[in-house]
Every structure is written in structure tokens, then in C-alpha cells.
VOVO-576526 format. One line per 3 residues: for each residue x, y, z of N, C-alpha, C. Coordinates in nm, 4 decimals, padded with zeros to 6 digits, m for minus. Layout:
BEGIN
X Y Z X Y Z X Y Z ~ ... $
This chain:
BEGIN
15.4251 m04.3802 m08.4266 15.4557 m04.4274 m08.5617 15.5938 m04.3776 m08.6023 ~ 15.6884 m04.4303 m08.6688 15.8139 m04.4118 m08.7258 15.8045 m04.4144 m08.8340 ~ 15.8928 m04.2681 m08.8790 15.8713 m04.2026 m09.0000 16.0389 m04.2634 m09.0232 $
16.0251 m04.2757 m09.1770 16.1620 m04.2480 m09.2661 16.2574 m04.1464 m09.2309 ~ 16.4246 m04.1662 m09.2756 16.4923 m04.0376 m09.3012 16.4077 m03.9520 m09.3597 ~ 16.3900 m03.9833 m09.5178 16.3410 m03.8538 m09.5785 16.1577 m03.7997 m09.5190 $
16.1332 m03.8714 m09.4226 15.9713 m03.7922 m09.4012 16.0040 m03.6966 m09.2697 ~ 16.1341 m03.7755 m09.1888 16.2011 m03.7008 m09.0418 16.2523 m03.5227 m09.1219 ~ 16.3007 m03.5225 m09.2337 16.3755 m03.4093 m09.3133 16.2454 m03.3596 m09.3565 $
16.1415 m03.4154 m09.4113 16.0085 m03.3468 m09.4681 15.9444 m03.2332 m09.3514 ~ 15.9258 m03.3559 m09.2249 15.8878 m03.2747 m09.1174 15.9370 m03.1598 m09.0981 ~ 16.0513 m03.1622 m09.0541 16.1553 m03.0806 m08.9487 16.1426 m02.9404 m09.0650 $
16.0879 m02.9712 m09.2123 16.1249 m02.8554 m09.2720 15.9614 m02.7542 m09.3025 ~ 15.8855 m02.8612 m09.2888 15.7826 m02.7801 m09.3634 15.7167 m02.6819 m09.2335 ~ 15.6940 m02.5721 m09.3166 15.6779 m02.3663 m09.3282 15.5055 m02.3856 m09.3070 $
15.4321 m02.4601 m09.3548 15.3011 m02.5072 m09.3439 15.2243 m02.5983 m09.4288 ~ 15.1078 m02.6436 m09.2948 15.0889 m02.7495 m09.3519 14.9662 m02.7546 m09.3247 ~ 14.8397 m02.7734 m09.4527 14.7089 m02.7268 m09.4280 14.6227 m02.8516 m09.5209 $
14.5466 m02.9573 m09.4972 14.5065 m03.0713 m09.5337 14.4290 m03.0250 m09.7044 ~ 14.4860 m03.0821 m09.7783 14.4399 m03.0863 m09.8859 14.4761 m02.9930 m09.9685 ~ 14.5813 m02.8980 m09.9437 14.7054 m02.8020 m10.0169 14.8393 m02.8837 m09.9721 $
14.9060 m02.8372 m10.0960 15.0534 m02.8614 m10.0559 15.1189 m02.8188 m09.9635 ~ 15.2260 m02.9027 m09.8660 15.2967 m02.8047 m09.7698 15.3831 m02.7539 m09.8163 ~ 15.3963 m02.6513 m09.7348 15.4981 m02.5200 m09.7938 15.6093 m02.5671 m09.7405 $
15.7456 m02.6199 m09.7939 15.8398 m02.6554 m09.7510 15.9706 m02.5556 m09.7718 ~ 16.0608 m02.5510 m09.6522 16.1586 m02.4492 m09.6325 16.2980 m02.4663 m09.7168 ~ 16.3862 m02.4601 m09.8002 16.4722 m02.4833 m09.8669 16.6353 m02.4858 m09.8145 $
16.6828 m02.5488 m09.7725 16.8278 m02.4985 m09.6735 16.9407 m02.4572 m09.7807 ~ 16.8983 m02.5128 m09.9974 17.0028 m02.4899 m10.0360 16.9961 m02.5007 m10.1916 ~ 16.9961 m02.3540 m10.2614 16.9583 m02.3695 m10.3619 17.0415 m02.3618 m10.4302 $
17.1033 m02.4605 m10.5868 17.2183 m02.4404 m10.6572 17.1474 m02.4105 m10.8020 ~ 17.1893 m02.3265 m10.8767 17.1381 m02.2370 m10.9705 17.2282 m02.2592 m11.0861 ~ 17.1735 m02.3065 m11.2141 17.2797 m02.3110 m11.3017 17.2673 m02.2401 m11.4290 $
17.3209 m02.1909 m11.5165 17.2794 m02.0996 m11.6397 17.1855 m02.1072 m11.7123 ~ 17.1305 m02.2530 m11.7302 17.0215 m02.2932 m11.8377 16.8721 m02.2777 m11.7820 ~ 16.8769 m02.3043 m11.6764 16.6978 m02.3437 m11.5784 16.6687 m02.2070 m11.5281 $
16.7597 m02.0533 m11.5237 16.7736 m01.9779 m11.4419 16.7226 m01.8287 m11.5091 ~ 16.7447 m01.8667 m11.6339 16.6983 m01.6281 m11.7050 16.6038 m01.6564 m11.6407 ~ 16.4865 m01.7082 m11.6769 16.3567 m01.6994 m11.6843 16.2979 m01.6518 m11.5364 $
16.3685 m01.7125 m11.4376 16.3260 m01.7137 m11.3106 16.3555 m01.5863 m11.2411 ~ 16.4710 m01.5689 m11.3048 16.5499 m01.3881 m11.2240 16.4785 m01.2645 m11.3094 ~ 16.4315 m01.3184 m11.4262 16.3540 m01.2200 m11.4969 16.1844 m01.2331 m11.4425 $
16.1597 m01.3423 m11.3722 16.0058 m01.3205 m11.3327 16.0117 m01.2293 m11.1789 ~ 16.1376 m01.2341 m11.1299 16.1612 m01.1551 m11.0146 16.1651 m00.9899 m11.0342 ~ 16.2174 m00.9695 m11.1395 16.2762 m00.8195 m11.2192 16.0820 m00.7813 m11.2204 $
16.0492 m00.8834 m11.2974 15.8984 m00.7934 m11.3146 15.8337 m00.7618 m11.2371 ~ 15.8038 m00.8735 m11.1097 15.7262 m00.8289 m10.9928 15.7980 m00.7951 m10.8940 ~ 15.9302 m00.7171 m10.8981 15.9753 m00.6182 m10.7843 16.0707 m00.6931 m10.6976 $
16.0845 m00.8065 m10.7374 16.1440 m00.8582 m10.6203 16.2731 m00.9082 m10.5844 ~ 16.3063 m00.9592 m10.4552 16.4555 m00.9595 m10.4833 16.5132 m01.1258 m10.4093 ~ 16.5752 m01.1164 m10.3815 16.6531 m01.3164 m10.3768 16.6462 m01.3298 m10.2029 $
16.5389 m01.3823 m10.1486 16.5326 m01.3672 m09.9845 16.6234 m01.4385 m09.9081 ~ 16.7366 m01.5028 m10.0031 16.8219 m01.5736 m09.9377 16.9774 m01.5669 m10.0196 ~ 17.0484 m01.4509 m10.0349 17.1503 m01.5171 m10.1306 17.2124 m01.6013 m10.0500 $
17.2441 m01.5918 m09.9261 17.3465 m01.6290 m09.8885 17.3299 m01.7757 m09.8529 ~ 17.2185 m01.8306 m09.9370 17.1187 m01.9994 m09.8906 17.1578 m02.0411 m10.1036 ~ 17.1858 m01.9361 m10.1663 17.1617 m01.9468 m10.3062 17.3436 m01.9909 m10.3761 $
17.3329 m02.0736 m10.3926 17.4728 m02.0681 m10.5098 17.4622 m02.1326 m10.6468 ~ 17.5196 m02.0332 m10.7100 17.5563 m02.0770 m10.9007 17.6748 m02.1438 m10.9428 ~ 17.6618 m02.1477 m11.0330 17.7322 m02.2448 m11.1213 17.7267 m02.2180 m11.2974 $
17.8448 m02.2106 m11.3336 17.8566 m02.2377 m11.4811 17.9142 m02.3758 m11.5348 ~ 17.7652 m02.4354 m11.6010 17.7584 m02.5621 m11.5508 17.7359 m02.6311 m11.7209 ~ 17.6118 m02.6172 m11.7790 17.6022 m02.6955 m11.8668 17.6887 m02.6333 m11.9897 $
17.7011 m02.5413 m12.0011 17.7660 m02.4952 m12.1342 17.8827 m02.4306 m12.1146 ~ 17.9683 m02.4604 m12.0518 18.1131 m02.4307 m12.0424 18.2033 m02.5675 m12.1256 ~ 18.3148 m02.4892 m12.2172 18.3968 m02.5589 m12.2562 18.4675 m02.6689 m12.1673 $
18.5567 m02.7725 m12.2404 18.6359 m02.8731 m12.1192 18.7612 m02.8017 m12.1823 ~ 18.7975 m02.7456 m12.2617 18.9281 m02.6825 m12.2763 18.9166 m02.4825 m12.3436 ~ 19.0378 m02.4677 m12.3467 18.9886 m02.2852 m12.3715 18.8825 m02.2322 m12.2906 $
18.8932 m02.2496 m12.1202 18.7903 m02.1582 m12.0819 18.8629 m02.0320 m12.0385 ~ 18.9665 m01.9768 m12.1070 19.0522 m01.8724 m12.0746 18.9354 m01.7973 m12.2030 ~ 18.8837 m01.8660 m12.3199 18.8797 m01.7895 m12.4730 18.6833 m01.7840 m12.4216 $
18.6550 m01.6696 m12.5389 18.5255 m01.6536 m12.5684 18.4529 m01.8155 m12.5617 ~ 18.3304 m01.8262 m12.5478 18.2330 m01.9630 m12.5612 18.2135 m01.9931 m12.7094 ~ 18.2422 m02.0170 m12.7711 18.2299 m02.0533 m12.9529 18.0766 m02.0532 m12.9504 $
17.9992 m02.1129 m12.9088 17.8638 m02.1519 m12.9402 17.7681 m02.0000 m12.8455 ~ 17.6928 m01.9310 m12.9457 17.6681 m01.7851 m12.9137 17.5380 m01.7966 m12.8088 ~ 17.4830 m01.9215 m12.7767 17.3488 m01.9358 m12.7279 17.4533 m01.9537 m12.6182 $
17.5030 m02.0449 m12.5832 17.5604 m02.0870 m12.4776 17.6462 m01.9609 m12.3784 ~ 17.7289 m01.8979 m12.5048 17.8000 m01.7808 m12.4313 17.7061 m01.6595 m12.3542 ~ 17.5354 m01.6630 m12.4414 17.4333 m01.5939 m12.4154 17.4271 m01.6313 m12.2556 $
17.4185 m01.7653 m12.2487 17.3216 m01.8391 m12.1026 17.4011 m01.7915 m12.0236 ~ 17.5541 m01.8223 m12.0314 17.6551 m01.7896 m11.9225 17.7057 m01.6396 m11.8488 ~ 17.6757 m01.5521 m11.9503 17.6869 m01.4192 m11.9580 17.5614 m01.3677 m11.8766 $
17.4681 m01.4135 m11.9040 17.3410 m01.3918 m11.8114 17.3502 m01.4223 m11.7145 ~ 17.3831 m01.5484 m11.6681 17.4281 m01.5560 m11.5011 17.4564 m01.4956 m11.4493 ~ 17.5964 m01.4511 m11.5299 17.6596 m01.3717 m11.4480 17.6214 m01.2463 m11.4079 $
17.5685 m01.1650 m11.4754 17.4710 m01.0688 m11.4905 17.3852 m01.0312 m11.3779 ~ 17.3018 m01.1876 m11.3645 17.2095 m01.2250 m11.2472 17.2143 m01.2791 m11.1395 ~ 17.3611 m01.2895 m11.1453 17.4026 m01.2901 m10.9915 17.4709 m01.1649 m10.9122 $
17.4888 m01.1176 m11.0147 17.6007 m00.9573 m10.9954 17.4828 m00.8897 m10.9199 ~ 17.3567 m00.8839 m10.9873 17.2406 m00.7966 m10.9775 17.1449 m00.8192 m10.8524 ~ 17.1833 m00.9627 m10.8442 17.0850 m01.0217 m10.7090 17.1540 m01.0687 m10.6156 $
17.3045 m01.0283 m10.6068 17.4235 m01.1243 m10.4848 17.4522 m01.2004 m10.4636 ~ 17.4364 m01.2920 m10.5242 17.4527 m01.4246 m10.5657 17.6096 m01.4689 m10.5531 ~ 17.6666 m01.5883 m10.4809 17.7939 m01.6142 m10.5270 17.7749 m01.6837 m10.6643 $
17.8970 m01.6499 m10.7073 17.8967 m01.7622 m10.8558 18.0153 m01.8198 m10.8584 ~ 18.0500 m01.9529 m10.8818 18.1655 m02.0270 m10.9066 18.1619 m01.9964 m11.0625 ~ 18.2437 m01.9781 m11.1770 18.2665 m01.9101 m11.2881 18.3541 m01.9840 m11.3038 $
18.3713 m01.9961 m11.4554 18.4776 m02.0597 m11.5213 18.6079 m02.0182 m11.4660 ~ 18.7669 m02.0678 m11.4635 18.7884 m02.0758 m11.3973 18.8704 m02.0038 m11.2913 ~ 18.7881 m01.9976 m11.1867 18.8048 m02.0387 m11.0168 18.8238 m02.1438 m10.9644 $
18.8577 m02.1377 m10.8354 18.9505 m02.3476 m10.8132 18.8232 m02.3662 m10.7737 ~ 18.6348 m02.3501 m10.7359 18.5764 m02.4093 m10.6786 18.4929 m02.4218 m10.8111 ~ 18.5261 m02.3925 m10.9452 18.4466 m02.3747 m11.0048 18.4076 m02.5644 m11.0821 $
18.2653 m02.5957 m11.0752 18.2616 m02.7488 m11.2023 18.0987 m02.7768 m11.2043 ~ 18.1071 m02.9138 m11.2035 17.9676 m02.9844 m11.2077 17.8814 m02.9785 m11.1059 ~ 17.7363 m02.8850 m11.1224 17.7054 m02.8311 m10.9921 17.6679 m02.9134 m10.8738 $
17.6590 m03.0234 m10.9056 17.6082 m03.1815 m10.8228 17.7421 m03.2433 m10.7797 ~ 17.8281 m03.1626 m10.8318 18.0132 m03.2706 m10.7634 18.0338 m03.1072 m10.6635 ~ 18.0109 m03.0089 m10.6672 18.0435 m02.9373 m10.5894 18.0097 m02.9038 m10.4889 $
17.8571 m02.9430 m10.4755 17.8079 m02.8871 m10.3544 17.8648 m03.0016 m10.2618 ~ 17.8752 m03.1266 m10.2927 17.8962 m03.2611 m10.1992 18.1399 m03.2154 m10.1474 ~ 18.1556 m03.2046 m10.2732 18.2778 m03.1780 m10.2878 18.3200 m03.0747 m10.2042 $
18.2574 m02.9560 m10.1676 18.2993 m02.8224 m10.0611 18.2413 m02.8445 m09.9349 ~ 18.1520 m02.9482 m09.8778 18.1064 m02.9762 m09.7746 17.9373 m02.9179 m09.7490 ~ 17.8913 m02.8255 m09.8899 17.7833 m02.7922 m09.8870 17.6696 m02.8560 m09.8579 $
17.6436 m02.9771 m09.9224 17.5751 m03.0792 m09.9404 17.6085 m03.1320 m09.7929 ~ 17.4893 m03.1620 m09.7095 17.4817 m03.1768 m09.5567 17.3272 m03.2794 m09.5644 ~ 17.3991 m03.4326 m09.4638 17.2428 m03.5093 m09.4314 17.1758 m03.4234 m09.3540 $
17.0367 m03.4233 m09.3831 16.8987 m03.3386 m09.3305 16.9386 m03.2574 m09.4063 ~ 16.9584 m03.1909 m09.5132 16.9145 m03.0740 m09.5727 16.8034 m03.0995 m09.6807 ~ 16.7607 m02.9658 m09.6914 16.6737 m03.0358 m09.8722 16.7227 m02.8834 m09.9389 $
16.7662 m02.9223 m10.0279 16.8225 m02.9182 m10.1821 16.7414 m02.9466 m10.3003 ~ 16.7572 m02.8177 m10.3500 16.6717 m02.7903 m10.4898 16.7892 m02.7444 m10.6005 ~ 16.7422 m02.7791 m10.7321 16.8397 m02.7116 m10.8308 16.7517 m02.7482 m10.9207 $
16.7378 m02.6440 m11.0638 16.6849 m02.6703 m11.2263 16.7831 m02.7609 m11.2440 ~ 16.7662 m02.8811 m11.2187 16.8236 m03.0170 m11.3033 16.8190 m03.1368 m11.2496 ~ 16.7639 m03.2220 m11.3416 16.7403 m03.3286 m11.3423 16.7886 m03.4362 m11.2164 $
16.9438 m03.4280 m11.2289 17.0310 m03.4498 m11.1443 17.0544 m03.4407 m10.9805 ~ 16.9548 m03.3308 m10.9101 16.9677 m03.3398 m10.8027 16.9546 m03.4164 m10.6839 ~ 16.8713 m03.4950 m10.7134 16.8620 m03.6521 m10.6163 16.9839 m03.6723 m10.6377 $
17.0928 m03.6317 m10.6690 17.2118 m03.7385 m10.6316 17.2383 m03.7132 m10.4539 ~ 17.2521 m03.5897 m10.4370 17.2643 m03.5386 m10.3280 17.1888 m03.6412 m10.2097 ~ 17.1211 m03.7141 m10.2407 16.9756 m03.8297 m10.1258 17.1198 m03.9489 m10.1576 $
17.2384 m03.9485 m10.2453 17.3800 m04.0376 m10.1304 17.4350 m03.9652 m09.9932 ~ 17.4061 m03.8245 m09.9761 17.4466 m03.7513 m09.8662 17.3547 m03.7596 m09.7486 ~ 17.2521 m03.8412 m09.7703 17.1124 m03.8059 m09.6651 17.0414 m03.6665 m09.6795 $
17.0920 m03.5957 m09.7971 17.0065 m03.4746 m09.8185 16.8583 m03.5276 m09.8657 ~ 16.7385 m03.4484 m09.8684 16.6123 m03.4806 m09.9485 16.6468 m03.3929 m10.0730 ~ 16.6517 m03.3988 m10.1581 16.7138 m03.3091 m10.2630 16.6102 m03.3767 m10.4494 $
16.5828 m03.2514 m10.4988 16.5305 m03.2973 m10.6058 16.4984 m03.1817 m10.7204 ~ 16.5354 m03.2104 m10.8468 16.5056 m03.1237 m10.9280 16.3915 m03.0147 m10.9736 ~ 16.3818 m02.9283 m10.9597 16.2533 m02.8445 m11.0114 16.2836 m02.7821 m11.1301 $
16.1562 m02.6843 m11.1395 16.0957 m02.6162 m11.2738 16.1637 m02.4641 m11.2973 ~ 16.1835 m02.4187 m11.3663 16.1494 m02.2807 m11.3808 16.1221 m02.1629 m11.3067 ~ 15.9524 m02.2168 m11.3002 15.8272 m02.1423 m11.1953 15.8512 m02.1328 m11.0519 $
15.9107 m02.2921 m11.0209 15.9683 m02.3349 m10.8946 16.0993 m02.2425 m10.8426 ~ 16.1657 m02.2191 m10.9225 16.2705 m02.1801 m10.8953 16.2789 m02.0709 m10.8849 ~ 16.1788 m01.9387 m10.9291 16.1525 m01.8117 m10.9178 16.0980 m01.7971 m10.7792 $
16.0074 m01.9401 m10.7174 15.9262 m01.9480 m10.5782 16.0377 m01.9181 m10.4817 ~ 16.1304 m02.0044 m10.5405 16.2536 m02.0402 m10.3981 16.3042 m01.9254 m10.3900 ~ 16.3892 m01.8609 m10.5122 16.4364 m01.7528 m10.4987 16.3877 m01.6518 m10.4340 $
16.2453 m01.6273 m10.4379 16.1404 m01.5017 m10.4005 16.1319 m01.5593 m10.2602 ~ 16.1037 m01.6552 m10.1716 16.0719 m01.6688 m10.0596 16.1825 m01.8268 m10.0102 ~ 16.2500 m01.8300 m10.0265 16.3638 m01.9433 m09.9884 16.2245 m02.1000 m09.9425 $
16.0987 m02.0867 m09.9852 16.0142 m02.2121 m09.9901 15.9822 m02.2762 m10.0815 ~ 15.9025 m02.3949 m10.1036 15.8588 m02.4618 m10.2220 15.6961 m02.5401 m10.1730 ~ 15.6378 m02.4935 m10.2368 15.4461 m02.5855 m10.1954 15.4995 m02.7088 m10.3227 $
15.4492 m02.8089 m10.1673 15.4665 m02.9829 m10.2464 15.3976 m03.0430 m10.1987 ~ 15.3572 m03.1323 m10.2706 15.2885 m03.2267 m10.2058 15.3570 m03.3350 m10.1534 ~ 15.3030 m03.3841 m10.0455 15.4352 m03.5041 m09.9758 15.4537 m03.6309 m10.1117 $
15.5644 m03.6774 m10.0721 15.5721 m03.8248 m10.1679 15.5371 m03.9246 m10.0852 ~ 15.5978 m03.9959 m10.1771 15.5104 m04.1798 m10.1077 15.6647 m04.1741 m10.1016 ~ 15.6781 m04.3431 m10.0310 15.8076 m04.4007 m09.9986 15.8260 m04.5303 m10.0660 $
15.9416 m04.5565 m10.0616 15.9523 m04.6855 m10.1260 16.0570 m04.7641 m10.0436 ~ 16.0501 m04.8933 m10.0143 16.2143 m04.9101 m09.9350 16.2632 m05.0172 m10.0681 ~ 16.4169 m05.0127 m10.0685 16.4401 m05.0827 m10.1808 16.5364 m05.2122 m10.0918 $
16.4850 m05.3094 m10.0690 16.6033 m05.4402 m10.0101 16.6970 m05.4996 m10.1180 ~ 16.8100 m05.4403 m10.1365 16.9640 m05.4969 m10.1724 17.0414 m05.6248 m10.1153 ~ 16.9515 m05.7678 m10.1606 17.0036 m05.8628 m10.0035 17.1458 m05.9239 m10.1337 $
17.2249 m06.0102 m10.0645 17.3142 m06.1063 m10.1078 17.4561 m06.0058 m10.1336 ~ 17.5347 m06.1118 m10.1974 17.7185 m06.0049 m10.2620 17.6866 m06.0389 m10.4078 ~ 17.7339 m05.9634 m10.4046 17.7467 m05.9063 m10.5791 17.8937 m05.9885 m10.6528 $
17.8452 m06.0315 m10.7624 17.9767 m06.1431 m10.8336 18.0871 m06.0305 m10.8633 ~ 18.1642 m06.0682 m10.9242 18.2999 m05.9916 m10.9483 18.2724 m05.9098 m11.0719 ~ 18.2428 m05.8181 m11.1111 18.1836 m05.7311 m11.2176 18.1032 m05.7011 m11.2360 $
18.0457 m05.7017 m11.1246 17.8732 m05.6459 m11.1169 17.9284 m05.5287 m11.0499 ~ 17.8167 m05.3830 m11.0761 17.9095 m05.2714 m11.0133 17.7101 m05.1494 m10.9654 ~ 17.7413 m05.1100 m10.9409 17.6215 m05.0631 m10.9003 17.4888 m05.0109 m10.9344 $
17.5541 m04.9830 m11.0929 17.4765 m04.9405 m11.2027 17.4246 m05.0734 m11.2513 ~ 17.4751 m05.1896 m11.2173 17.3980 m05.3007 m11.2967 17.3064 m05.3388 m11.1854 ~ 17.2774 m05.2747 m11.0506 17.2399 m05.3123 m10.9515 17.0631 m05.2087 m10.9869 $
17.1211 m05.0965 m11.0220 16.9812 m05.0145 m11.0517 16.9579 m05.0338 m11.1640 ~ 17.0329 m05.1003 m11.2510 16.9620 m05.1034 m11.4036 16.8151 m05.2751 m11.3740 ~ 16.9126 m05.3213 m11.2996 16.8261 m05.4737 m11.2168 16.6643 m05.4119 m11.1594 $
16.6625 m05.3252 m11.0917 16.5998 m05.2941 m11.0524 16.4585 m05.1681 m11.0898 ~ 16.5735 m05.1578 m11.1939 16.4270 m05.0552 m11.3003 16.3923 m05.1572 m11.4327 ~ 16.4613 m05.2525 m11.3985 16.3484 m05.3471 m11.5136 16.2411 m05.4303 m11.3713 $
16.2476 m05.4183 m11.2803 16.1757 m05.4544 m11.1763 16.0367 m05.3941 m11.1700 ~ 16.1149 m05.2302 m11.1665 15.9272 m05.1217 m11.1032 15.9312 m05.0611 m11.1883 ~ 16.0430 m05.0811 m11.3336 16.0241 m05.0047 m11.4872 16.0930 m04.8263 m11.4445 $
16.0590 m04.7905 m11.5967 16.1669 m04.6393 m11.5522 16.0566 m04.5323 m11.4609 ~ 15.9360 m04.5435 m11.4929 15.8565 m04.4636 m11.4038 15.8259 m04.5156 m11.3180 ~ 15.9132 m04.6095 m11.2229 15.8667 m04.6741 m11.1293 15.8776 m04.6059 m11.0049 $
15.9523 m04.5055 m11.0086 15.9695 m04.4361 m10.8703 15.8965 m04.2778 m10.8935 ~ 15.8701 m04.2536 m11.0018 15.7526 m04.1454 m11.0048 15.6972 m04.1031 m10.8832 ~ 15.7357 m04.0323 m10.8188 15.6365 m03.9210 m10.6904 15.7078 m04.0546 m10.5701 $
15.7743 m04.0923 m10.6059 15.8305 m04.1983 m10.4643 16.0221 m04.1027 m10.4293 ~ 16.0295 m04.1369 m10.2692 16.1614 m04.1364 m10.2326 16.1798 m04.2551 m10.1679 ~ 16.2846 m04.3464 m10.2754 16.3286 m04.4225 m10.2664 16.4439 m04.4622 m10.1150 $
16.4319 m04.5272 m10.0670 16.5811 m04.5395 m09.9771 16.6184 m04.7366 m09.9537 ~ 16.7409 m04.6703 m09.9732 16.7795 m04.8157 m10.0416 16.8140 m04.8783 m09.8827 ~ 16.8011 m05.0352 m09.8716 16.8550 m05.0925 m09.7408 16.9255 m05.2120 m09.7825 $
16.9374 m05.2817 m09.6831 16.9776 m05.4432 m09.6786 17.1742 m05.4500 m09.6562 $
């Protein structure tokens, strides 16, 4: 039987696999950003523990950094809170951090692809929404929780349950102003916005 890219990357990664639990899947690359992250380095602080992978782990000051004056204090005191903590919690757990600015420092989903991090067959986790972008690289890559993210950190794994698949056929050329976003906006009035819920999509044609 012939499996998908993303079920060939499911395989090759999962740590264990026991019928009717989730498999424990191995992480090649975790990107960490200020907002999804106290909570998780503080559930580590309580139960003793420490980051089984920095050197698999990279940060980012990501959602609450200024677009101008990042020489000056953060104006907004929650935000300067989140960022200051990072840093904090990466100092404390070894963590690299890209930081305001450094030349590698930006948007944590343009950087990992942008420095060569982002690699087909990897799977990629990050607190945000955003991480399937990385599945344009052939990574399996997808956003988690909190809870999740204290897992990865503590043991570089994640218990999942497999997804379903979806294949998406892209047939014909596209008129002169049609651009790709009108190509997926076409297509989520098709299977609707929860249409890919617990699916990895891979597009063909």
C-alpha cells in the first residue's frame, strides 16, 4: 500500500505506536514565540525539569514587537511583560533567541523557511496558528497548545492521533488575476472553513 508524503513523515517519525492511544511522535523542530510560551517553561520550573532538546528548540520575538523604535522600551506593558519573559526563559533553559534587533531576528514562520531551518520531512511544531505554512516546504508542521508545548519541551515528542488525508486536484490555468488566495478562498466555500479539520491536505494537479 502507498502512503502519502505526509503519512511517509508520520511514519519515519513516530517514538510509539500502540492501537487505540495516540502515537507518540518525535519533533525535529520546535519554534517558540513569547505569547504561547510563560506558561509552558513555568510548568517545567514546577516539575523539575529541563528543555531535552535546546539545540532542536528556537525562539522568536514575534507577536509583540514594534515595526519601528525597537532600539526604545515596548510602550504596551503586557507586551514588554511577554518579551522580557522570553528572554528570561531562554537565558534559563538555553535556548537560542533571535531578539529584536539581530539580522536573523522577524516573523517566526518567514524565518525558519528563510535560514534554511525549515527542511521537507521534518515535523515542526510552534504555539501558533500559522505553522502549516511550513507543509509549502514538505515539512508536516502544525500548531499546538500550551500543554503541548511544555510535552515537546520536556521530552522533544508529541502523543497524536494520526489525521485523515485529503488530496486537493487544482486542474486547468488560472485567468489573468486570479492569484492563489482566490484559488483557496474557491475551495473553502467547497469543504467550508472546517473543512479540513483533523485532515492534511496536499494539494496536486
Amino acid at each position: 500500500m502507498g502512503y502519502t508524503l505526509a503519512e511517509k513523515v508520520w511514519h519515519s517519525h513516530t517514538v510509539r505506536h500502540e492501537d487505540g492511544k495516540p502515537d507518540l511522535l518525535y519533533i525535529d523542530l520546535h519554534l517558540v514565540n513569547e505569547v504561547t510560551s510563560p506558561q509552558a517553561f513555568e510548568g517545567l520550573r514546577l516539575a523539575g525539569r529541563t528543555v531535552r532538546r535546546p539545540d532542536l528548540t528556537l525562539a522568536m520575538e514575534d507577536h509583540n514587537v514594534p515595526t519601528i523604535g525597537i532600539d526604545k522600551p515596548i510602550v504596551d506593558l503586557t507586551s514588554r511583560l511577554q518579551v522580557q519573559t522570553l528572554r528570561e526563559n531562554c537565558a534559563a533553559f538555553r535556548i537560542k533567541l533571535f531578539n529584536m534587533g539581530t539580522k536573523d531576528q522577524g516573523i517566526v514562520h518567514v524565518v525558519g523557511p528563510q535560514l534554511g531551518l525549515t527542511q521537507p520531512g521534518m515535523t515542526i511544531v510552534c504555539g501558533d496558528s500559522h505553522t502549516s505554512t511550513h507543509g509549502a516546504f514538505g515539512a508536516l508542521a502544525f500548531g499546538i497548545g500550551t500543554s503541548e508545548a511544555e510535552h515537546v519541551l520536556a521530552t522533544q515528542t508529541l502523543p497524536l492521533q494520526p489525521f485523515k488525508t485529503m488530496a486537493v486536484n487544482i486542474e486547468g490555468k488560472l485567468t489573468p488575476g486570479v492569484t492563489s488566495k482566490d484559488v483557496i478562498l474557491a475551495l473553502i466555500a467547497q469543504i467550508g472553513t472546517g473543512g479540513g479539520q483533523g485532515y492534511v491536505l496536499e494539494y496536486r494537479g
